[in-house]
LONUTI-997941 format. One record per residue: residue in one letter; x, y, z of N, C-alpha, C in turn. Coordinates in steps of 0.02 Angstrom, whole numbers, plus 50000, padded with zeros to 5 digits. Example, Ala and Ser with C-alpha at 12.3 -4.5 7.8 and 13.67 -1.06 7.14 Angstrom:
<recs>
A506604971650390506154977550390506604983550390 S506424988850354506844994750357506455000250394 
</recs>
This chain:
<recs>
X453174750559773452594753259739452134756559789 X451664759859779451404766059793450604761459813 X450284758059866449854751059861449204756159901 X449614763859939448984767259973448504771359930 X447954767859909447404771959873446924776159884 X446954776959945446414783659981445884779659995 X445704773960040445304768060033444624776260066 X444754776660107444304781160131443914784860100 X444444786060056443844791659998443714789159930 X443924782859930443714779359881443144776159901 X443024773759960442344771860009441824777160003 X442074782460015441314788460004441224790359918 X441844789259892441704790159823441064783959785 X441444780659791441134771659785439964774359795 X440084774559840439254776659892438964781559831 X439474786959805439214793059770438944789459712 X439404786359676439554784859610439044777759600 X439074775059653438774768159645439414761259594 X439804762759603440214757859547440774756959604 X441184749559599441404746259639442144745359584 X442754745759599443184744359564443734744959616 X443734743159676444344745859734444934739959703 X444724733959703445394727559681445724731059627 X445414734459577445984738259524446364743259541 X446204747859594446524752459630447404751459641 X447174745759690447824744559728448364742559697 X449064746259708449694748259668449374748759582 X449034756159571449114757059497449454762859518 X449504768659579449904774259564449474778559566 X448944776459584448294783059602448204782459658 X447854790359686447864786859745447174795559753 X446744791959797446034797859822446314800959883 X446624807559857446674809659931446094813459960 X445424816559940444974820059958444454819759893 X443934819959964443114821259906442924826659922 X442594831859897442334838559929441414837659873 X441094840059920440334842959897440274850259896 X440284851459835440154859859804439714861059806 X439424865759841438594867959836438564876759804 X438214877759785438074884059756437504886359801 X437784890959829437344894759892436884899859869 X436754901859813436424904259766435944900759701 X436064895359686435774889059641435614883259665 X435864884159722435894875759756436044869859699 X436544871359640436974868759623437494862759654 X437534857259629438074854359670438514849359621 X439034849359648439564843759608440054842059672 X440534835359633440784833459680441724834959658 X442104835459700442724834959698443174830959715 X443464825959676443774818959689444734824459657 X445084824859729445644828059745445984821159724 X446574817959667446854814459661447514816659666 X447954813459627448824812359636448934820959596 X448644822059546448864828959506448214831859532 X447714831559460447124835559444446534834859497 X446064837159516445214834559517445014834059482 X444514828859510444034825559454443344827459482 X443074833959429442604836059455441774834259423 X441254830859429440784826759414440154827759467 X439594825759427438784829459454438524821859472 X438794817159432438414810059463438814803059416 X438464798459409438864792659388439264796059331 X438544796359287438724795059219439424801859210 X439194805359251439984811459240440504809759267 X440214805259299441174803759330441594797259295 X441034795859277441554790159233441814793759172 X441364796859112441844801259086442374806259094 X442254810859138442834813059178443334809459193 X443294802259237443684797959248444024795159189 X443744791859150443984789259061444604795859073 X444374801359035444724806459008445374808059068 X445424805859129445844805759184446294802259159 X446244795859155446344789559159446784790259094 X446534793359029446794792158963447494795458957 X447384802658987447914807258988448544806659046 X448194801259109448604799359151449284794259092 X448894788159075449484782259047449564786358991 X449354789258968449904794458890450394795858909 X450224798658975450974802759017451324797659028 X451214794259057451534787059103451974783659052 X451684783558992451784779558930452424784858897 X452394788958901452824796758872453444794258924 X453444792958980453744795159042454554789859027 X454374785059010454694777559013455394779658972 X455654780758933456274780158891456574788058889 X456234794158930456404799358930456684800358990 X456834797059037457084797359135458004798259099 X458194804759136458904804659142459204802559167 X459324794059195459574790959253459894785559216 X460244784559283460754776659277460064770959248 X460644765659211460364759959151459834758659220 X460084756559280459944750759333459234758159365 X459294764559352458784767559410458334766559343 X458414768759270458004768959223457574761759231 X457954754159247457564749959223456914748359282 X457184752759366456734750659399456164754659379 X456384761959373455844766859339455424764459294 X455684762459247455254759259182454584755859215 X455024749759264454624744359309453954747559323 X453974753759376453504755559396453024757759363 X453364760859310452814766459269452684762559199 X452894756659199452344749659139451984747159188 X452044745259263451484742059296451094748759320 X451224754059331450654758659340450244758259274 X450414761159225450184760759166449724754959131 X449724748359144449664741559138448954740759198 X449034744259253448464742659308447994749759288 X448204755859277447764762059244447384758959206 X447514755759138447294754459091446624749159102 X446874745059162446484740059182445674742759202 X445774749159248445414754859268445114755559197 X445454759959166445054762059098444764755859068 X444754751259050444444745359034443704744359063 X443864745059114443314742259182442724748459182 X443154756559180442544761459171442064760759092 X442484759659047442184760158965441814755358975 X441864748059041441354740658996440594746559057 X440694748759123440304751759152439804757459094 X440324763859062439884766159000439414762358955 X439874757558944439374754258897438724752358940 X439004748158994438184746159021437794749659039 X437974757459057437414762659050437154763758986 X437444764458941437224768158869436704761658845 X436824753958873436274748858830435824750058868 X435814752758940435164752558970434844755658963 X435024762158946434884768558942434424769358886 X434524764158832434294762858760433534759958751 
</recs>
């Protein structure tokens, strides 16, 4: 399994975002390879760029990156979840495959769990 999560840029992400979730990280199959700060040299505009395994996850502060993240997160295990009974391989490569991509899927989800109880505790405070 795949256990390197980009601790580094999950460390400067973490600082940005203010939210702590690294123990769910490790072996879900994600992994932070780069953060970038966008500035608009004309607006002084800024957002941030969280470079993951496919897409970026591009977000202005908490509350955007956890939605962004949710919506990451959702379309990641759909796929993951899609992925499992469609592999053209031997019974024995299919069943390790499966393995990986129900415990990726299974620790994602854990992620998505952990950002929605975070939404919520913004949206009651917020209230």
């Amino acid at each position: 399994m795949h256990s390197d999560y980009g601790e580094k840029t999950y460390l400067i992400l973490s600082k940005i975002v203010k939210l702590n979730f690294k123990s769910q990280l490790k072996d879900s199959g994600l992994e932070f390879k780069d953060i970038f700060k966008v500035v608009s040299l004309k607006s002084d505009f800024k957002y941030y760029s969280l470079i993951t395994n496919e897409d970026p996850i591009n977000f202005v502060d908490q509350i955007d990156f956890i939605e962004e993240f949710i919506s990451f997160l959702e379309k990641n295990i759909a796929y993951l979840d899609s992925q499992t009974d469609t592999l053209g391989r031997t019974e024995n490569e299919r069943f390790v495959e499966n393995d990986y991509l129900g415990h990726y899927s299974y620790k994602q989800s854990k992620i998505l769990k952990k950002m929605i109880q975070f939404q919520n505790k913004i949206k009651t405070s917020n209230s």
